[in-house]
C-alpha positions as CSV (number, residue, x, y, z in Angstrom):
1,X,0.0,0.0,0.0
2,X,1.6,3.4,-0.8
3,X,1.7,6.3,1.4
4,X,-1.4,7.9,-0.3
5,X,-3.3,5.7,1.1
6,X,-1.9,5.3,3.9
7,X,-2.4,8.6,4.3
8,X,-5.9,8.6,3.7
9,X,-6.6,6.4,6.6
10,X,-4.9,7.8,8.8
11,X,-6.3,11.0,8.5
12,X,-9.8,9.3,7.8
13,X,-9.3,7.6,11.3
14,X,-8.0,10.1,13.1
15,X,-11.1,12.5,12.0
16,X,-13.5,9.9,13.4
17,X,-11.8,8.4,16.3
18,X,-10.0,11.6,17.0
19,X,-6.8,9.8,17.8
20,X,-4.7,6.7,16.3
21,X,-1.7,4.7,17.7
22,X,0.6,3.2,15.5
23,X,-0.2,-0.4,16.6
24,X,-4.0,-0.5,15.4
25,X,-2.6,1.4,11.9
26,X,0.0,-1.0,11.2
27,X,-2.0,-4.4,12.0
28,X,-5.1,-2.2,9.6
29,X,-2.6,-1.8,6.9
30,X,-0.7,-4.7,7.0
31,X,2.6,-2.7,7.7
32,X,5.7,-2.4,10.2
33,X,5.2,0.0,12.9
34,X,8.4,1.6,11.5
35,X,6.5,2.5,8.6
36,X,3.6,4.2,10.3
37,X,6.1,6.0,12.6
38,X,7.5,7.2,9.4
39,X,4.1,8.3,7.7
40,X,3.1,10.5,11.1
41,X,6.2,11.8,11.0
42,X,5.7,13.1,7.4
43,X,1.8,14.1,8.6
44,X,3.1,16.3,11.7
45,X,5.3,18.1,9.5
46,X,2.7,19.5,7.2
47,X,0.2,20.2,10.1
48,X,-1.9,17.4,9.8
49,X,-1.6,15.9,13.1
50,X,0.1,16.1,16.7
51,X,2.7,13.0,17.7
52,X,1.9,11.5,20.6
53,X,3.5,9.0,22.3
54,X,2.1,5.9,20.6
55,X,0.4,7.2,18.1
56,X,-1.2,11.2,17.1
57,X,-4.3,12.9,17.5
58,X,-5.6,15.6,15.5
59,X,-4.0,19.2,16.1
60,X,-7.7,20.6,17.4
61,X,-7.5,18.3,20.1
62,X,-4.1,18.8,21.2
63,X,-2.4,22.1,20.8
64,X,-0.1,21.4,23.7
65,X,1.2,17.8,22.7
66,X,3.6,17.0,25.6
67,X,0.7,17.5,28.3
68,X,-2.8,17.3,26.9
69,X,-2.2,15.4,23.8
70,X,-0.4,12.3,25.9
71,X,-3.4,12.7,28.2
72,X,-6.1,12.6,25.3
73,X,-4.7,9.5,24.4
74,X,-4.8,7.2,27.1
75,X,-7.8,5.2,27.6
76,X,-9.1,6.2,24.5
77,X,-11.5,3.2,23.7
78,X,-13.1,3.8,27.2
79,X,-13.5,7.5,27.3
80,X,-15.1,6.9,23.8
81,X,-17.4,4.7,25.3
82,X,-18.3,6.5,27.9
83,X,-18.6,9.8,25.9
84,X,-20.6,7.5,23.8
85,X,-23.1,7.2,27.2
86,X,-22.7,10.7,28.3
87,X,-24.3,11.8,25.0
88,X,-27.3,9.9,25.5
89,X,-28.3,12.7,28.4
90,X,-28.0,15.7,26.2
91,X,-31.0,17.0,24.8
92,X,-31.6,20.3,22.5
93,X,-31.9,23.0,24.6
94,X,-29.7,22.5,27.7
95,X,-27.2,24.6,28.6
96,X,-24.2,22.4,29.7
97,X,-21.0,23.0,31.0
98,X,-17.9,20.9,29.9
99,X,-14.7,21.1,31.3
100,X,-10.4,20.7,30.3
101,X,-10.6,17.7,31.0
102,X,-9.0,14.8,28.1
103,X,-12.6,12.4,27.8
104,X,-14.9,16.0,27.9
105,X,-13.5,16.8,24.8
106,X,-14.2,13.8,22.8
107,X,-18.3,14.6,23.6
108,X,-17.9,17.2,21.5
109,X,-17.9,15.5,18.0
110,X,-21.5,13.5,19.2
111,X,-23.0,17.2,20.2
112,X,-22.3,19.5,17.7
113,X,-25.2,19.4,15.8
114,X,-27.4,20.1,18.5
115,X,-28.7,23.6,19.4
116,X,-27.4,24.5,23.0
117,X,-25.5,26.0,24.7
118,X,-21.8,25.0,26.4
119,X,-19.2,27.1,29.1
120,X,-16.7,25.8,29.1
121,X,-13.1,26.2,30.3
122,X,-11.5,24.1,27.4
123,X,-9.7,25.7,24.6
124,X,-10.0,22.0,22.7
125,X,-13.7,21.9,23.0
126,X,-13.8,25.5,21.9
127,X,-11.9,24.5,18.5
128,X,-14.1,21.3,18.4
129,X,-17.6,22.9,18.6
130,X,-17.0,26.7,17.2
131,X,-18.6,27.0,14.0
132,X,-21.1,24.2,15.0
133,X,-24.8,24.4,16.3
134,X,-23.8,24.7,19.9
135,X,-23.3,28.2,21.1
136,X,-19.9,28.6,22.8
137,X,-19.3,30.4,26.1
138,X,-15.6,30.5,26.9
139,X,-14.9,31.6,30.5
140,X,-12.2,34.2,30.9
141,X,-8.9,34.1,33.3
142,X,-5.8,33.0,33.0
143,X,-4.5,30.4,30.1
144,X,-2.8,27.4,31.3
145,X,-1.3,26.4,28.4
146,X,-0.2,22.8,28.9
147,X,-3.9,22.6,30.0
148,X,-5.0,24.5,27.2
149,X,-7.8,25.4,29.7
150,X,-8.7,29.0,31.4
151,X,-8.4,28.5,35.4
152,X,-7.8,31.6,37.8
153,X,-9.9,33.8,40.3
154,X,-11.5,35.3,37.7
155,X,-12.6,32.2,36.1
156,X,-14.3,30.4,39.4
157,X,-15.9,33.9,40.0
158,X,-17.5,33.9,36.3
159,X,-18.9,30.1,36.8
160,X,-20.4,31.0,39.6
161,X,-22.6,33.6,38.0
162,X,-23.7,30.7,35.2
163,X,-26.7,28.0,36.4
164,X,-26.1,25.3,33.8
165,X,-28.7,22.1,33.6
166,X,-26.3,19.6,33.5
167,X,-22.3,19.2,33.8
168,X,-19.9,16.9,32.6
169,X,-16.6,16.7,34.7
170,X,-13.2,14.8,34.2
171,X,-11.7,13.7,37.8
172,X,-8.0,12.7,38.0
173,X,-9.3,10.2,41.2
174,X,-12.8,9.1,43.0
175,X,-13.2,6.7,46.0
176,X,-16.0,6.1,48.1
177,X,-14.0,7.0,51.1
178,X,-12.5,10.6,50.2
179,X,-15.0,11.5,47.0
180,X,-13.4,13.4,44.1
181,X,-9.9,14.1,44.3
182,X,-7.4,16.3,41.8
183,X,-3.8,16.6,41.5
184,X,-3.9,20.4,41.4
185,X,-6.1,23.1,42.7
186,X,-6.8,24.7,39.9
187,X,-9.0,22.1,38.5
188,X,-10.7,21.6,41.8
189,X,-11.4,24.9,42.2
190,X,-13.2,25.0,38.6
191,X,-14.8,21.7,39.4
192,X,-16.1,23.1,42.9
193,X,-17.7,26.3,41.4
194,X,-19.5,24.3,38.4
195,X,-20.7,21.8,41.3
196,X,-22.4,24.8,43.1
197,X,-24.9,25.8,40.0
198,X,-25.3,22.9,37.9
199,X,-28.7,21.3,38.0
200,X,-26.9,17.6,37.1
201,X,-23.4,16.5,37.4
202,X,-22.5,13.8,35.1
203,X,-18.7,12.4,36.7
204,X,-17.1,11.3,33.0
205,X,-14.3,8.5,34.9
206,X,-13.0,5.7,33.0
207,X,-12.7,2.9,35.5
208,X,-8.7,3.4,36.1
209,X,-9.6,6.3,37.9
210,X,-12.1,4.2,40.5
211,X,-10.4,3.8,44.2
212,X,-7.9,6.5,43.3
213,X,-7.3,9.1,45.8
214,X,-4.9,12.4,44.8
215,X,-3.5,14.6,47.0
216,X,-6.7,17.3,46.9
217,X,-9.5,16.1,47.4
218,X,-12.5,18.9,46.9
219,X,-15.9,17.2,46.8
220,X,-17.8,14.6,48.6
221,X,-19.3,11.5,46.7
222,X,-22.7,12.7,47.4
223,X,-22.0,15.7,44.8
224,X,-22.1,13.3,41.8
225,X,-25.5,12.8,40.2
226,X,-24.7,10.2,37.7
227,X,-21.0,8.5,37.8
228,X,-20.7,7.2,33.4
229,X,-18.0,4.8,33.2
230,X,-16.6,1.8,31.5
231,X,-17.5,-1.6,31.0
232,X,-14.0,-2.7,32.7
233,X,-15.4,-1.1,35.8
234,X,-15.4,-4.1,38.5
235,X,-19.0,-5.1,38.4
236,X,-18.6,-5.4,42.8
237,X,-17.2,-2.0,42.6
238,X,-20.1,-0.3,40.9
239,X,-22.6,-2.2,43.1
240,X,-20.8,-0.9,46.0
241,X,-21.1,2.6,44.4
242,X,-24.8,2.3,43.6
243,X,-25.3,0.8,47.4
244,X,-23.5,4.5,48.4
245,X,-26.3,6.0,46.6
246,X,-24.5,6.8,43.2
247,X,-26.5,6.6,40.4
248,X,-24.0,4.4,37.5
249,X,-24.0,4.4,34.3
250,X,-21.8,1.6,32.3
């Protein structure tokens, strides 16, 4: 197969799946992995895409591809899936707020032909759904750029002006002992002013992130109105989450 088409896929894939790592594009094609290495390489240099370790995603996802690109790319099949979920609860309409985080983004591409409304703190879901149906509410503050997100003062004290009917939050760690932890504060002090107006909190956590605690944690277990997750979730664990009163979808 030449590089044309080559090409072709991987651009074709990547505009679907909104990532690709080298492995499932060499055992598609039927070539070496040095090959495919070889043919993203090519693709980065003319814009098309962002390298990632493994693999690429699409420069709209990623404009930081140390930080948020590596992070958009792990897990992928499971935050698909449970993007693939969390889309089932929008409706036209709502006014939702997304946020930085790496499996938000990818709800984007299963919303944007809706009319509704997002805020949102994410620079990547402001690239994905500008120019769509959804009208885009970008908070301002400061710009972390290896976020590619907009966190600050200013920002919590902007979200808490907004009363949004449902939310869709990443968590870097959830247990049922401590809640919802982060690694940093300013995520958790996004998430916490988002948790104080929003009519429904949808928790977007692939299950690697179930029984983690970080360092910060900023939210009780009660705060969650529906936990979306994976279907490698421990089916004990999720019937221990539903028996705390957590409403789970998988």
């Amino acid at each position: 197969m030449n590089f044309q088409l080559r090409k072709h896929y991987i651009l074709t894939t990547l505009e679907q799946q909104r990532s690709l790592t080298v492995a499932e594009a060499a055992q598609h094609l039927g070539t070496t992995h040095i090959t495919i290495r070889r043919d993203l390489a090519e693709l980065a240099t003319q814009g098309l895409l962002v390298r990632t370790h493994g693999g690429a995603v699409l420069p709209s996802v990623a404009k930081h591809p140390v930080a948020f690109a590596r992070k958009a790319a792990a897990n992928l099949a499971q935050k698909e899936y449970i993007c693939q979920l969390a889309a089932g609860h929008v409706a036209e309409g709502d006014t939702l707020f997304l946020d930085c985080g790496s499996t938000s983004v990818l709800l984007c591409p299963l919303i944007r032909h809706l009319r509704l409304r997002v805020v949102t703190n994410s620079l990547p879901v402001l690239f994905e759904l500008v120019g769509s149906a959804v009208q885009v509410v970008l908070i301002g503050g400061e710009v972390d750029a290896a976020r590619q997100a907009v966190h600050g003062a200013l920002a919590v004290e902007q979200l808490r002006r907004y009363a949004v009917d449902k939310a869709f939050l990443g968590v870097d760690g959830l247990s049922l002992q401590r809640g919802l932890s982060a690694n940093g504060e300013p995520e958790a002090s996004i998430s916490q002013a988002v948790l104080a107006g929003a009519g429904h909190v949808y928790l977007l956590c692939d299950s690697s992130k179930l029984e983690q605690d970080k360092y910060l944690q900023f939210a009780p277990l009660s705060a969650i109105g529906t936990l979306v997750t994976d279907q490698q979730a421990p089916p004990e664990l999720v019937a221990r989450y539903r028996a705390a009163g957590v409403r789970v979808v998988c």
